[in-house]
One Martini backbone bead per residue (centre of mass of N, CA, C, O) as a GRO file, in nm:
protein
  440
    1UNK     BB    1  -1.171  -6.329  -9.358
    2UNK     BB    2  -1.513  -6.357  -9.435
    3UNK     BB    3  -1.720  -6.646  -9.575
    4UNK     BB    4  -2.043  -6.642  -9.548
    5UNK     BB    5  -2.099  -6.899  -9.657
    6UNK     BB    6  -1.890  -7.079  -9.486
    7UNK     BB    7  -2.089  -7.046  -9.269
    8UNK     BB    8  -2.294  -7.090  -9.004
    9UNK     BB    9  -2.524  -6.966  -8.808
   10UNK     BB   10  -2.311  -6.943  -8.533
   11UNK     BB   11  -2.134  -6.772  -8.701
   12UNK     BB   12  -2.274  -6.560  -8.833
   13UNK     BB   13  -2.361  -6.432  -8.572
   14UNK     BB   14  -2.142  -6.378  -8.463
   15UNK     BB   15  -1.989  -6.193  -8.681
   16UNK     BB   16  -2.251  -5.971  -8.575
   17UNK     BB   17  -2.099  -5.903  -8.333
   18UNK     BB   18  -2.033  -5.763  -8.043
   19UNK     BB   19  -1.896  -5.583  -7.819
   20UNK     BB   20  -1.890  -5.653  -7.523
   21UNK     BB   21  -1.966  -5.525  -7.193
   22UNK     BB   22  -1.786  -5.495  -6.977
   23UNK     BB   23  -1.864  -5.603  -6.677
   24UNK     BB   24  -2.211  -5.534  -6.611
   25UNK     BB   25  -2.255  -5.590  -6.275
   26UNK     BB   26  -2.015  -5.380  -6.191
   27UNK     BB   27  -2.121  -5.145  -6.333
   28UNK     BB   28  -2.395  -5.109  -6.214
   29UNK     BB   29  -2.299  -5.108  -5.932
   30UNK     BB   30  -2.119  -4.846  -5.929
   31UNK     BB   31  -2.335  -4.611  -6.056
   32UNK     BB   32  -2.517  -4.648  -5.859
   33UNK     BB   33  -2.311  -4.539  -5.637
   34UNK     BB   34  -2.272  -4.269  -5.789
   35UNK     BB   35  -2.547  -4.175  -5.768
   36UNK     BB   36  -2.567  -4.202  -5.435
   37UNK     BB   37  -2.359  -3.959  -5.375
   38UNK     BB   38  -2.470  -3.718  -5.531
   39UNK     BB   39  -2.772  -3.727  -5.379
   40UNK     BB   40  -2.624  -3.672  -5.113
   41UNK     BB   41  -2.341  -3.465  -5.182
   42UNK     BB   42  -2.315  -3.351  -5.407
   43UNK     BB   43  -2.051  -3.110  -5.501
   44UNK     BB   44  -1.848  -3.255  -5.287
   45UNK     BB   45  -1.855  -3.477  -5.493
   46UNK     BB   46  -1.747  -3.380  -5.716
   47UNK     BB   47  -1.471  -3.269  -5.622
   48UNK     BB   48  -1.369  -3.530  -5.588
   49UNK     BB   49  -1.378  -3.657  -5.890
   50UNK     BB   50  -1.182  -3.452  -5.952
   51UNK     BB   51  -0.951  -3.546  -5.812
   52UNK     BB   52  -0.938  -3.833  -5.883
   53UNK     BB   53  -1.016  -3.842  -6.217
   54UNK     BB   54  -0.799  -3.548  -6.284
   55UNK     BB   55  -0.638  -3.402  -6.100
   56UNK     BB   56  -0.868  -3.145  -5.998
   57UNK     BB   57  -0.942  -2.846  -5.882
   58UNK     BB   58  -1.273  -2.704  -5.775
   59UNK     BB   59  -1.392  -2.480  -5.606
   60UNK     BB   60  -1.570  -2.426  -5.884
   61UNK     BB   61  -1.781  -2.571  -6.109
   62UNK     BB   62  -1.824  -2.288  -6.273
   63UNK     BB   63  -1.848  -2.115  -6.535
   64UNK     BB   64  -1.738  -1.831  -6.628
   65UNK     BB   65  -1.795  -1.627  -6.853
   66UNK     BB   66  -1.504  -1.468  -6.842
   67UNK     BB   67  -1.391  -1.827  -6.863
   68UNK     BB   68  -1.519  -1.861  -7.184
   69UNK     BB   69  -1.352  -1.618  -7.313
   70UNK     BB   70  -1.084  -1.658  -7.247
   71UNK     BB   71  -1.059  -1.975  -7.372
   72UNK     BB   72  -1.143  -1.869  -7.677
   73UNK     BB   73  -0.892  -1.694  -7.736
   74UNK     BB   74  -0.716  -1.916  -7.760
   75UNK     BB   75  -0.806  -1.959  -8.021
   76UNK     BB   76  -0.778  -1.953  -8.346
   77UNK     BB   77  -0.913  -1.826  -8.662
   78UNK     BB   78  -0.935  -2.094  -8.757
   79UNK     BB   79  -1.077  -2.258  -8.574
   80UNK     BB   80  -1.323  -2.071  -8.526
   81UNK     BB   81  -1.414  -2.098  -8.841
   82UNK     BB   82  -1.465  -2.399  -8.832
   83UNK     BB   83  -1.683  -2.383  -8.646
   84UNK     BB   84  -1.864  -2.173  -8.773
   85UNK     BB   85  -1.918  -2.354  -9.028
   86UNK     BB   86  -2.047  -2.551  -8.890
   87UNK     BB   87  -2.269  -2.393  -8.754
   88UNK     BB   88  -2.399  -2.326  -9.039
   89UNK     BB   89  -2.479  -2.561  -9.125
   90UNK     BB   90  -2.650  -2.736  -8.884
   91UNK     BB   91  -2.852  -2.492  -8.871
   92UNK     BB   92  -2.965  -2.544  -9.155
   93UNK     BB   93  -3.076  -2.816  -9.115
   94UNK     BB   94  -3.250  -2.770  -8.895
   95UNK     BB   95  -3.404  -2.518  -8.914
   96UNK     BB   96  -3.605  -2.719  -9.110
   97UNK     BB   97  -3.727  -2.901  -8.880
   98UNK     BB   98  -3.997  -2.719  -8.783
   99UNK     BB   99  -4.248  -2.779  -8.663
  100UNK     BB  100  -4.614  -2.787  -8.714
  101UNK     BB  101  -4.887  -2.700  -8.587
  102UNK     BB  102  -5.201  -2.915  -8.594
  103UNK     BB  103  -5.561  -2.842  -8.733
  104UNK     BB  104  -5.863  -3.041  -8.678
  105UNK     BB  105  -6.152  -3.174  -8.810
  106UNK     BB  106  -6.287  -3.474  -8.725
  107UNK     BB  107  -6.544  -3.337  -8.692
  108UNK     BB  108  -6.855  -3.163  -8.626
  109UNK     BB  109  -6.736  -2.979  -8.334
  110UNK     BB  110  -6.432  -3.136  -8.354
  111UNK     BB  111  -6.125  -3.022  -8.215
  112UNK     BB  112  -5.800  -3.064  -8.283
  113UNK     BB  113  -5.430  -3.069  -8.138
  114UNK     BB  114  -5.100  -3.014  -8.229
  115UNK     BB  115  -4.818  -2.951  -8.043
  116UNK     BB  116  -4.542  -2.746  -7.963
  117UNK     BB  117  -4.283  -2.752  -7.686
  118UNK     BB  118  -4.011  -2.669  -7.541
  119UNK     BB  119  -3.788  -2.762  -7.365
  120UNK     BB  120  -3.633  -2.611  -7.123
  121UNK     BB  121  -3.450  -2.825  -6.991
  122UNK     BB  122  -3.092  -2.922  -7.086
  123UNK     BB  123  -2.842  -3.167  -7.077
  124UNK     BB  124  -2.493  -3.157  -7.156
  125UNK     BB  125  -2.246  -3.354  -7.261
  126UNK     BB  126  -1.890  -3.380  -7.246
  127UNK     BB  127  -1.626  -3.482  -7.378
  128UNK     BB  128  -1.250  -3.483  -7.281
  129UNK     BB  129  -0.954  -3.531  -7.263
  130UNK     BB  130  -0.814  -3.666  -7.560
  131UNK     BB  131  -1.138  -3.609  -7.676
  132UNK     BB  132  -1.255  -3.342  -7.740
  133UNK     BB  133  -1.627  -3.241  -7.825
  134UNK     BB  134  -1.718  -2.933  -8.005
  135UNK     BB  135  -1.884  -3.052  -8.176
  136UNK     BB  136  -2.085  -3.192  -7.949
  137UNK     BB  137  -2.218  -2.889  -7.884
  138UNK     BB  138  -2.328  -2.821  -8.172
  139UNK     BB  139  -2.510  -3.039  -8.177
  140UNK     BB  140  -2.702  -2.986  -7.891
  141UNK     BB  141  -2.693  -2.608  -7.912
  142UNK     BB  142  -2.859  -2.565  -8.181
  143UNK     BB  143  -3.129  -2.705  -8.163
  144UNK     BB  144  -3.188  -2.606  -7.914
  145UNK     BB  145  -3.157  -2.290  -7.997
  146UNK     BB  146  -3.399  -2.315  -8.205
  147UNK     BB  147  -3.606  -2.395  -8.019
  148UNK     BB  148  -3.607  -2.287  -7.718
  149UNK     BB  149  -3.442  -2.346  -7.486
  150UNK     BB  150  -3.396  -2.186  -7.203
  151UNK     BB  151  -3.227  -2.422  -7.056
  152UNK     BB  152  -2.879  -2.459  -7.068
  153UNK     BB  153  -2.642  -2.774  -6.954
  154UNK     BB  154  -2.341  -2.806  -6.890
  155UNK     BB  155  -2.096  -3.122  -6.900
  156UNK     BB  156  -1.720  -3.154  -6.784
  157UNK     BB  157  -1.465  -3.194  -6.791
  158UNK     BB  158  -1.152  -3.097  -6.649
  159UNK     BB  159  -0.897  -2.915  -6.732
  160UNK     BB  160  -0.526  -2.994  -6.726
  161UNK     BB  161  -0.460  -2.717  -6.779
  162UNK     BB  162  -0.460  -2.374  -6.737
  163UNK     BB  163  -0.740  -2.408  -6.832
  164UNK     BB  164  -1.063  -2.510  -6.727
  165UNK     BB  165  -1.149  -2.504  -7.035
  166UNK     BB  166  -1.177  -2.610  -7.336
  167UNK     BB  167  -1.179  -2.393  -7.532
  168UNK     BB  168  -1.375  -2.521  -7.791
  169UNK     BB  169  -1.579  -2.572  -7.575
  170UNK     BB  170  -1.649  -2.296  -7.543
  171UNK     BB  171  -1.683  -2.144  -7.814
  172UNK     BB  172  -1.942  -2.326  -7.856
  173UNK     BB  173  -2.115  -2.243  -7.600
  174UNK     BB  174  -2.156  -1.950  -7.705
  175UNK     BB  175  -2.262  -2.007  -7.987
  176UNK     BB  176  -2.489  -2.132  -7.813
  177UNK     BB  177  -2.571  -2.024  -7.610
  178UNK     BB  178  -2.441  -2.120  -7.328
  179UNK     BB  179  -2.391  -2.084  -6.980
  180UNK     BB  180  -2.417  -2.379  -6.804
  181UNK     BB  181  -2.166  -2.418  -6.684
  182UNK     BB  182  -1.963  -2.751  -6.602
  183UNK     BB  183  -1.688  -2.940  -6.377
  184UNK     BB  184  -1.786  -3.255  -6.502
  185UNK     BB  185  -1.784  -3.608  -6.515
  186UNK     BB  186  -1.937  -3.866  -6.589
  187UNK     BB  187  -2.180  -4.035  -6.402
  188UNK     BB  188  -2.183  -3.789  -6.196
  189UNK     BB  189  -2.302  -3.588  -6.409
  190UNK     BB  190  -2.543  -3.695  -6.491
  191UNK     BB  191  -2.653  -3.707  -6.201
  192UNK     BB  192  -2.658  -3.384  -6.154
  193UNK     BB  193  -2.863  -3.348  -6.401
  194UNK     BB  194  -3.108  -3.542  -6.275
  195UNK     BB  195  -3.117  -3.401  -5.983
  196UNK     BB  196  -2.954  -3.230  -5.894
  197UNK     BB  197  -2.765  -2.914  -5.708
  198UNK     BB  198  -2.685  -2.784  -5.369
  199UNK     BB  199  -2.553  -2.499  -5.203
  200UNK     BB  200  -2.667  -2.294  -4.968
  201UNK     BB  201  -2.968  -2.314  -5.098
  202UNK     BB  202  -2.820  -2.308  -5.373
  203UNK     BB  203  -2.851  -2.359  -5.716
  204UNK     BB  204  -2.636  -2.471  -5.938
  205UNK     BB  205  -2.750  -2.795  -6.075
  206UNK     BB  206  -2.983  -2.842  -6.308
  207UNK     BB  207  -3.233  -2.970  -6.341
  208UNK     BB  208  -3.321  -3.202  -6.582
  209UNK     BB  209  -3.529  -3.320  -6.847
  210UNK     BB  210  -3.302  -3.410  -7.008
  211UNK     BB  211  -3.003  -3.600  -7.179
  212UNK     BB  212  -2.725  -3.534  -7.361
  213UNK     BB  213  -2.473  -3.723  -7.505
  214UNK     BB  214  -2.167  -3.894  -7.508
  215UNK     BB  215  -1.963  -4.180  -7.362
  216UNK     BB  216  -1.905  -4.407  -7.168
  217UNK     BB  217  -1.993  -4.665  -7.004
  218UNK     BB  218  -2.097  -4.461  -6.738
  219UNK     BB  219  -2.222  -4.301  -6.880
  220UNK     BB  220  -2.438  -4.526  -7.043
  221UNK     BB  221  -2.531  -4.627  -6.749
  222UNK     BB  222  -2.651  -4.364  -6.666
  223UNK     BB  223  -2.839  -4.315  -6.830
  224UNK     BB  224  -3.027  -4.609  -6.820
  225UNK     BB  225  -3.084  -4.523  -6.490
  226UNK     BB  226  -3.206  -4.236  -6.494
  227UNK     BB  227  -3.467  -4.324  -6.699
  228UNK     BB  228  -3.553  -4.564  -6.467
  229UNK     BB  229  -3.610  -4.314  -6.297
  230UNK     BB  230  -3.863  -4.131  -6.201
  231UNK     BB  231  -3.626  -3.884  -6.054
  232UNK     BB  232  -3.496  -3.832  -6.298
  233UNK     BB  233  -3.432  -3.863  -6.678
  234UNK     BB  234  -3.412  -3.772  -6.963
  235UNK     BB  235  -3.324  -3.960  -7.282
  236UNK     BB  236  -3.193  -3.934  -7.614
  237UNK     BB  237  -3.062  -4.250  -7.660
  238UNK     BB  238  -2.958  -4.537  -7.702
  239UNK     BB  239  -2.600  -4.675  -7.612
  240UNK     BB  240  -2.264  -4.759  -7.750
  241UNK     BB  241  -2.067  -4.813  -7.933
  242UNK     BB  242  -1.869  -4.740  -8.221
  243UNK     BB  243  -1.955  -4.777  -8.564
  244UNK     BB  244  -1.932  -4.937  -8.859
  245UNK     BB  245  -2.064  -4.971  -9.217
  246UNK     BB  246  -1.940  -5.126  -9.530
  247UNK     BB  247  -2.014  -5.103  -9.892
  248UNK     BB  248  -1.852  -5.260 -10.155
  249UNK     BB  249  -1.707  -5.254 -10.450
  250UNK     BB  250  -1.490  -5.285 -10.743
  251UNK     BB  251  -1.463  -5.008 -10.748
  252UNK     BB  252  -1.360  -4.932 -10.477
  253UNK     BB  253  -1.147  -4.729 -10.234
  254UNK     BB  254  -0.947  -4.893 -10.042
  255UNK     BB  255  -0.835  -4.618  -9.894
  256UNK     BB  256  -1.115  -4.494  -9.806
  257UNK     BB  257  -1.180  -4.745  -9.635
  258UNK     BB  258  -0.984  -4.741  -9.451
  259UNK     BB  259  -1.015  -4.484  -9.317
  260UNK     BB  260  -1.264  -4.509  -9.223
  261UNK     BB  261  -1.257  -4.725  -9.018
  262UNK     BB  262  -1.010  -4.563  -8.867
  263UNK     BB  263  -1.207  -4.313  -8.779
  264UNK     BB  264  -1.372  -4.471  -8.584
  265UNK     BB  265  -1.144  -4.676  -8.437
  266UNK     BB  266  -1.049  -4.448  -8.261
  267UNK     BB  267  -1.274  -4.415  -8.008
  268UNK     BB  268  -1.201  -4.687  -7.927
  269UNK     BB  269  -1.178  -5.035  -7.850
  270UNK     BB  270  -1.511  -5.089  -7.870
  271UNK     BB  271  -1.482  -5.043  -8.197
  272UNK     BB  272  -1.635  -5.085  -8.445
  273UNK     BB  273  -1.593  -5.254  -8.799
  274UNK     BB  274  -1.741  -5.312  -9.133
  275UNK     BB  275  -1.709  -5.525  -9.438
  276UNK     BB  276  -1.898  -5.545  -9.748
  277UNK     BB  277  -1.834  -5.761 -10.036
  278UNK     BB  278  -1.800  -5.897 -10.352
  279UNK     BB  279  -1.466  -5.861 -10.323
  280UNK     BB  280  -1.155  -5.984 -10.249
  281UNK     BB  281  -0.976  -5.761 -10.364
  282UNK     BB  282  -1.066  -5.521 -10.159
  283UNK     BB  283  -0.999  -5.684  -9.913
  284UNK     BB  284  -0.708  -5.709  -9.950
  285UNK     BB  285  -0.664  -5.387  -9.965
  286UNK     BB  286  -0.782  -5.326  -9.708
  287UNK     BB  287  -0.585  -5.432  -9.531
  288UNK     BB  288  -0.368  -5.332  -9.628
  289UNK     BB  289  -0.421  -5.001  -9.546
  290UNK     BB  290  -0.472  -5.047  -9.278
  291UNK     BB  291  -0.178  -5.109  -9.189
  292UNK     BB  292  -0.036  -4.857  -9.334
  293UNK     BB  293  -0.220  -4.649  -9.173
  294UNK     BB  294  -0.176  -4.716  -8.850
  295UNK     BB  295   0.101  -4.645  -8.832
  296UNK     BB  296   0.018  -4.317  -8.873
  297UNK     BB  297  -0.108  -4.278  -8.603
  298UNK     BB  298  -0.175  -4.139  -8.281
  299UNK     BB  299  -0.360  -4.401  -8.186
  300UNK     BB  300  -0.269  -4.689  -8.265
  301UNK     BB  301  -0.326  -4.831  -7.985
  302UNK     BB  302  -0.646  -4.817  -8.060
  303UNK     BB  303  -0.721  -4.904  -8.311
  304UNK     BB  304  -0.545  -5.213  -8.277
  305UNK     BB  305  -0.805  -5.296  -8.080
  306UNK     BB  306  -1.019  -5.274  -8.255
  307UNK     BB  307  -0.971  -5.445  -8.496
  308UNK     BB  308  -1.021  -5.720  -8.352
  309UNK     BB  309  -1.344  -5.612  -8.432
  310UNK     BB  310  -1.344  -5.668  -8.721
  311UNK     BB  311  -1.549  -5.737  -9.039
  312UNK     BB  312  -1.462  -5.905  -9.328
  313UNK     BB  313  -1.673  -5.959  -9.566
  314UNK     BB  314  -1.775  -6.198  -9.816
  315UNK     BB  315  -2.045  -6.145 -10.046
  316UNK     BB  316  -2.214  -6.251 -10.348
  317UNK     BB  317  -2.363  -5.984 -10.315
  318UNK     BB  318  -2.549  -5.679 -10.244
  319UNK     BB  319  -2.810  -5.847 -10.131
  320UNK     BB  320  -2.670  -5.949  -9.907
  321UNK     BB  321  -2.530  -5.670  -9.786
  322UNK     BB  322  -2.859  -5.572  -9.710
  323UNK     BB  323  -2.940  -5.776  -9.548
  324UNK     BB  324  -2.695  -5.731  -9.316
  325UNK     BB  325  -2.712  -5.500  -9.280
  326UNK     BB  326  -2.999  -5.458  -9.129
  327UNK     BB  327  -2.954  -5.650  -8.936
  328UNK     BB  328  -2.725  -5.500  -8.791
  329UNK     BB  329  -2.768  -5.216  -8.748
  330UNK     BB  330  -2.578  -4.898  -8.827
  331UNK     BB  331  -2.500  -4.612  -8.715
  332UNK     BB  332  -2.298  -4.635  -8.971
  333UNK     BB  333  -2.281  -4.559  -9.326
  334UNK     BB  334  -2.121  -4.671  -9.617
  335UNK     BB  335  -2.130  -4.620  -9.953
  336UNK     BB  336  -1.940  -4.812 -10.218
  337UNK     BB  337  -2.061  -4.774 -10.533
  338UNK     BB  338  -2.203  -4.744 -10.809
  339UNK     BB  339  -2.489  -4.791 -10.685
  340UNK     BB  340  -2.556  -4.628 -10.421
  341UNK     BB  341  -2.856  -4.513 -10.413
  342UNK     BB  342  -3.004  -4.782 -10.465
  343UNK     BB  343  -2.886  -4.895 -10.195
  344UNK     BB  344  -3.008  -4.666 -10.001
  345UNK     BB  345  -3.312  -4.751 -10.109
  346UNK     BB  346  -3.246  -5.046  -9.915
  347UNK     BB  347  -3.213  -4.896  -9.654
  348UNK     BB  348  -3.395  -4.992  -9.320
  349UNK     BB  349  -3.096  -4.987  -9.116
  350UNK     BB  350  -2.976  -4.692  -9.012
  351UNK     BB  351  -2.867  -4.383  -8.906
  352UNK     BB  352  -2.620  -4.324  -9.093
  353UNK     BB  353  -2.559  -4.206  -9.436
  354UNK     BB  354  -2.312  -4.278  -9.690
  355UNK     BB  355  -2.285  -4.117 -10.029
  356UNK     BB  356  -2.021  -4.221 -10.173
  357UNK     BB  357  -1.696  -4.160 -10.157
  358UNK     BB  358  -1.728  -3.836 -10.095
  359UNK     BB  359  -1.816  -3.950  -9.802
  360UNK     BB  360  -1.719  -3.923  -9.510
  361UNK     BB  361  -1.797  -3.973  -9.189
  362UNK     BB  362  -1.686  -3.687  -9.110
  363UNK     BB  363  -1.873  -3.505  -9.235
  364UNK     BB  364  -2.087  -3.557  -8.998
  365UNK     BB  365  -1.934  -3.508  -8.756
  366UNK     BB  366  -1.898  -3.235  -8.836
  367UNK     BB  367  -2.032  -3.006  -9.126
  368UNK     BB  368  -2.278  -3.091  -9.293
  369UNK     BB  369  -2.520  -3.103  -9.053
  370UNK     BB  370  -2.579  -3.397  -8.961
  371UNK     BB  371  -2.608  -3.541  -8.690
  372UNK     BB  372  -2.375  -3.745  -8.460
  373UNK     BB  373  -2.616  -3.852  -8.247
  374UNK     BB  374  -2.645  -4.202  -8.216
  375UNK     BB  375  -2.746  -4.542  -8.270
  376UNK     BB  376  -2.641  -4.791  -8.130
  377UNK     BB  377  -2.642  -5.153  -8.100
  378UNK     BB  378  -2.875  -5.159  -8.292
  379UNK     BB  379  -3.108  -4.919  -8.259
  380UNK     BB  380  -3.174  -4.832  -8.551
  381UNK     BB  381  -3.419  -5.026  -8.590
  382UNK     BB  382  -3.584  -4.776  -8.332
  383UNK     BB  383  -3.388  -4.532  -8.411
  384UNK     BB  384  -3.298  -4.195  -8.434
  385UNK     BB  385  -3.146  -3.932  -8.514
  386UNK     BB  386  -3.083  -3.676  -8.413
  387UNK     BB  387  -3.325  -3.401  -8.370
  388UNK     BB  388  -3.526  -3.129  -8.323
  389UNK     BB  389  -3.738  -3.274  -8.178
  390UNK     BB  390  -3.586  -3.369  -7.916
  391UNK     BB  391  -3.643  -3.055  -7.794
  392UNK     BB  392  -3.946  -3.146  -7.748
  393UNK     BB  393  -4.290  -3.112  -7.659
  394UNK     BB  394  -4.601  -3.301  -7.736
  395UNK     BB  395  -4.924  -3.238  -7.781
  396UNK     BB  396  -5.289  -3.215  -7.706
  397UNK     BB  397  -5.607  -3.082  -7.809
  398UNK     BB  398  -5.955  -3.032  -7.749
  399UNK     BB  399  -6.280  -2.899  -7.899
  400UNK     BB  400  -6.576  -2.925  -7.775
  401UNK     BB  401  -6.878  -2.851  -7.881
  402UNK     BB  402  -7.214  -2.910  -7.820
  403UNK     BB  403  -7.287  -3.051  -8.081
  404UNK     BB  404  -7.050  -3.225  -8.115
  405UNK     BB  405  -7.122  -3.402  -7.842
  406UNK     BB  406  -7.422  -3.501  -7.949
  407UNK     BB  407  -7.280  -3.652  -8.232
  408UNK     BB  408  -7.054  -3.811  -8.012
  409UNK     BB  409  -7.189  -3.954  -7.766
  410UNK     BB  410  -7.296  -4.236  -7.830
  411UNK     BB  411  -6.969  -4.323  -7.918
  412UNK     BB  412  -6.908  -4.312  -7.614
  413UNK     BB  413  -7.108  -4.483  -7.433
  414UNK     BB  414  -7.035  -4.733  -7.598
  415UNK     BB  415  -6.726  -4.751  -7.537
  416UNK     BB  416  -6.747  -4.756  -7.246
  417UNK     BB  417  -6.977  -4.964  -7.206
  418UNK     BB  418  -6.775  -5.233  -7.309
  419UNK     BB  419  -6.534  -5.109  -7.080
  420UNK     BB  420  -6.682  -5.078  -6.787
  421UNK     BB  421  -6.686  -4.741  -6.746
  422UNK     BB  422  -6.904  -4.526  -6.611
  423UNK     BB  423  -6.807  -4.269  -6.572
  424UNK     BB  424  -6.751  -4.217  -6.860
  425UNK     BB  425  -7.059  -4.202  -6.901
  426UNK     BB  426  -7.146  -4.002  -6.725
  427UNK     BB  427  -6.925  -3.761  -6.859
  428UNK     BB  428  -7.157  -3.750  -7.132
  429UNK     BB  429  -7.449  -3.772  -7.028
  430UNK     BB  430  -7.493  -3.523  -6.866
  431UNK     BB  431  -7.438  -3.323  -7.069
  432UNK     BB  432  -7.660  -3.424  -7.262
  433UNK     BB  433  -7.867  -3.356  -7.083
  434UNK     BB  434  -7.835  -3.031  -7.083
  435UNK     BB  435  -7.863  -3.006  -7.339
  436UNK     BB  436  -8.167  -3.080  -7.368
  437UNK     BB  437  -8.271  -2.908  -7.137
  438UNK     BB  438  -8.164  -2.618  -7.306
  439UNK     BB  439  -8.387  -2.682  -7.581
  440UNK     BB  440  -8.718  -2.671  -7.429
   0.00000   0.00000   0.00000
């Protein structure tokens, strides 16, 4: 437990420290080099890094639907309805959030114009391995769906069971009409969707505009490398391992706590949890918990690396308490206090809230409604949680009248003037002349 108050300012920076990225120079240097072996040798590259780190042979990329659907109805039908039931809140979440082209009159003859039209083109990434995440592909593919994406590209790691792809992401990448899926993991799948593959002259995996979905640290380089080439692709936002941060007072469920802390601490070694309270009583309760709750977990030995990185504080008040959630701007919050909804109207950085006891973060991540890809890292003082809008994008429009231009001439000319740019001014001043010439 630590004591905030009895920190000096550079023990209190540290206990807000992530953990870091381990050894960043090589991981840095070896995605660059999975990055250039993809855009050099495609499909034969990914055919290689599945028999390499899947130990799984894929002589096609391509999941065909008819291996879409015999691997779906592996699922039982309670499996089924917990996706559906998933999908329809989700669906319900985002098709609200539907943005609507907006038209002004700036000024008299001069009309402008926002609109929004769908990314055509969008690749998703999905974890595999240990846990499979048929979750995010219903965050990714329902979005994208509702905005009416052309073009939406799976890639996942090969299954090492009997069926080339993991039932459940089956089932939901049908779930929303994804047809483009392929067997692909790690930095590599990422290289494949920024550059696009072809093999004997037809494209197999599409170049992609966006790419979304979270993955491991070699995913997460992969993404912030091909965001800054010029010839690569956009990404939905900077992320790094999955933390948690609650805030506690002595009303709070100690057992709740526990579990939220340790539904995180799944997620990987390098994922943070984080309790501030002002009752020294419920840190000691959630210690006690946490011990007896993880010994029963069947990941426990991810788990009991994440707490290494756990962070019990007790702070004077709630006061300090959103004080320094701001300051950590953490992926998930957790209120549990008497007056939780008071304290969620005083956090300015946080990608995901979660209000009273009875909302674990589990919550948001399967079936509440409200997307599950967020920012971490710290992002989210400047980052928002994915949403419809990621799958737009926005342009404008202006149609300027003859009169319009007369009215607005003068006041273009003078700044073009001020920023000593000719051009600009004498491409409203030509216009200004012709208009005069042809009022006499």
């Amino acid at each position: 437990m630590y004591i905030w108050e009895d920190l000096t300012p550079a023990e209190q920076q540290l206990a807000l420290a992530r953990p870091a990225i381990a050894e960043q120079t090589s991981l840095s240097r070896d995605v660059a080099m999975i990055l250039q072996r993809v855009r050099q040798g495609g499909n034969a590259v990914l055919r290689y890094f599945n028999e390499k780190y899947d130990g799984v042979s894929t002589p096609s990329l391509r999941v065909e639907s008819s291996q879409l659907q015999a691997a779906a109805e592996l699922l039982t039908e309670q499996q089924k309805q917990a996706i559906d039931t998933a999908y329809s809140t989700i669906y319900a979440f985002h098709a609200a959030q539907k943005p609507e082209n907006i038209q002004v009159e700036t000024t008299q003859g001069v009309q402008c114009e926002l609109r929004y039209r769908p990314l055509e083109t969008v690749g998703f990434y999905i974890p595999g391995g240990s846990a499979p995440l048929p979750s995010t592909v219903l965050m990714l593919g329902v979005p994208a769906q509702i905005a009416g994406c052309l073009q939406k590209v799976l890639c996942t790691p090969p299954s090492q069971g009997e069926q080339v792809i993991e039932p459940a992401i089956a089932y939901a990448a049908l779930k929303c009409e994804i047809n483009e899926v392929f067997l692909t993991g790690g930095a590599q799948a990422i290289a494949a969707m920024a550059y696009g593959t072809e093999e004997n002259g037809t494209v197999t995996i599409p170049k992609c505009q966006k790419i979304y979905g979270p993955g491991n640290r070699y995913v997460t380089e992969a993404k912030r490398q091909i965001t800054n080439d010029p010839k690569g692709a956009q990404i939905d936002m900077p992320a790094g391992p999955s933390e948690v941060l609650v805030i506690g007072d002595e009303s709070a469920n100690a057992a709740f706590i526990a579990a939220d802390l340790l539904s995180q601490a799944e997620h990987g070694p390098d994922s943070q949890v984080i309790l501030l309270s002002d009752s020294q009583a419920l840190i000691q309760e959630v210690k006690v918990e946490l011990s007896r709750q993880n010994q029963q977990l069947s990941r426990n030995e991810i788990t009991s690396q994440a707490l290494q990185h756990a962070r019990l504080i007790l702070v004077k008040d709630m006061t300090e308490a959103v004080s320094l959630c701001n300051q950590y701007a953490p992926e998930h919050l957790i209120i549990q206090t008497q007056n939780a909804s008071e304290i969620a109207d005083q956090i300015t950085n946080a990608a995901s809230i979660f209000v009273g006891p009875w909302t674990p973060e589990s919550a948001g991540d399967y079936a509440s409604g409200t997307n599950h890809v967020l920012p971490t890292y710290g992002y989210s003082n400047a980052y928002s949680s994915l949403s419809l809008i990621d799958f737009y994008k926005r342009y404008t429009l202006q149609t300027l009248s003859e009169s319009g231009l007369n009215a607005l001439g003068a006041t273009i000319e003078t700044l073009a003037d001020l920023e000593g740019l000719d051009a600009h001014k004498n491409a409203v001043s030509i216009r200004l002349a012709a208009s005069s010439m042809a009022r006499r």
